[in-house]
Residue, then its C-alpha position, 0 to 999 in steps of 0.5 A: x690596676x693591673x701592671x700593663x695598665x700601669x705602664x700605660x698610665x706611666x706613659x701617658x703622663x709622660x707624653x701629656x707633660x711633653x706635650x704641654x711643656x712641663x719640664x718638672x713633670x716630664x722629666x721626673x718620669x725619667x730616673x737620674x740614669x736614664x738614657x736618650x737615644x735621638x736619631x736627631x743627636x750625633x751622640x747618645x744622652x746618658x743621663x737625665x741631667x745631660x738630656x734637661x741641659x740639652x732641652x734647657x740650651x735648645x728653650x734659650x737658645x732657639x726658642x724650643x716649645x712643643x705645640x702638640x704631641x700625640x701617641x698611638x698604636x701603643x704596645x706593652x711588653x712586661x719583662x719582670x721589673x721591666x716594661x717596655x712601651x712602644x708607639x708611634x709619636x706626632x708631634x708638633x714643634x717650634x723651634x727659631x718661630x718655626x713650626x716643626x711636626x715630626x711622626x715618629x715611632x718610640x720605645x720607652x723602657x719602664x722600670x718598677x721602683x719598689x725602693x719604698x711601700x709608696x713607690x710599689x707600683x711606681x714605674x719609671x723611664x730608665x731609656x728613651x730611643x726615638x726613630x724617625x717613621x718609616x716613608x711610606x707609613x700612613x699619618x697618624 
């Protein structure tokens, strides 16, 4: 598989773990460094932990669960060690027994890890930034 493909792949099991509420496989995309960058949040998220303790304080607190999440219009950039992966994002919320659906256009940044033979290939998200979609846009 060649490393497009690759950082496709990386994406999509990322955007599958999402859409399905799996807190161990989404967030273990992301390295321990990563940082989050949501028009939603005053402040940007510099860590993986900082951003699990966020999602863990919004599932107690107001009842957070993504319903649905879908991914298109994807771009790939390949930088050296580095990828950067663009598209355009639905996705459906609840949140306090509401139900939020948001369209969005996201960048994830992909760094290959080598650290180990069996990581050879292995690409993780080192930074998440997320913009609301532009009015006037066709829906997804």
């Amino acid at each position: 598989m060649n490393e497009r493909d690759q950082v496709l792949q990386a994406a999509a099991e990322l955007v599958s773990a999402f859409a399905r509420n799996d807190r161990e496989a989404y967030f273990g995309a992301f390295s321990a460094d990563a940082s989050f960058v949501f028009y939603t949040l005053e402040q940007p998220l510099l860590s993986r932990d900082a951003y699990q303790a966020l999602w863990d304080s919004w599932r107690a607190e107001d009842g957070f669960e993504v319903l649905a999440c879908t991914s298109r219009n994807a771009f790939v950039s390949l930088q050296g060690d580095v990828a950067i992966f663009i598209h355009d994002v639905a996705t459906e919320l609840r949140m306090q027994g509401e139900q939020h659906f948001s369209q969005e256009r996201e960048t994830i940044v992909f760094k290959k890890q080598a650290s180990s033979l069996e990581q050879q290939g292995h690409w993780l998200a080192c930074h998440e930034h997320l913009s609301a979609m532009p009015e006037g846009l066709p829906s997804p």
